[in-house]
C-alpha positions, 0 to 999 in steps of 0.5 A: 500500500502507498504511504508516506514513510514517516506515518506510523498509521496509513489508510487506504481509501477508495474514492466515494465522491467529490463535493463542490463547497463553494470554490473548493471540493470536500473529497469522501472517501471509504476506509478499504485498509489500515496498516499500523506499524508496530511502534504505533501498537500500545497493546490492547488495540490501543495507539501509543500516545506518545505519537500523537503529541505534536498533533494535540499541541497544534490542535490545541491553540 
C-alpha cells in the first residue's frame, strides 16, 4: 500500500465522491485498509500516545 514513510498509521481509501463547497471540493472517501506499524501498537488495540503529541499541541491553540 502507498504511504508516506514517516506515518506510523496509513489508510487506504477508495474514492466515494467529490463535493463542490463553494470554490473548493470536500473529497469522501471509504476506509478499504489500515496498516499500523508496530511502534504505533500500545497493546490492547490501543495507539501509543506518545505519537500523537505534536498533533494535540497544534490542535490545541
Amino acid at each position: 500500500m502507498p504511504s508516506v514513510f514517516e506515518a506510523p498509521i496509513a489508510f487506504e481509501l477508495k474514492l466515494d465522491r467529490i463535493i463542490p463547497v463553494g470554490g473548493d471540493h470536500l473529497v469522501l472517501g471509504i476506509v478499504e485498509r489500515v496498516q499500523v506499524d508496530s511502534s504505533a501498537n500500545a497493546g490492547n488495540y490501543k495507539t501509543a500516545g506518545e505519537l500523537w503529541k505534536a498533533w494535540l499541541e497544534i490542535t490545541r491553540d
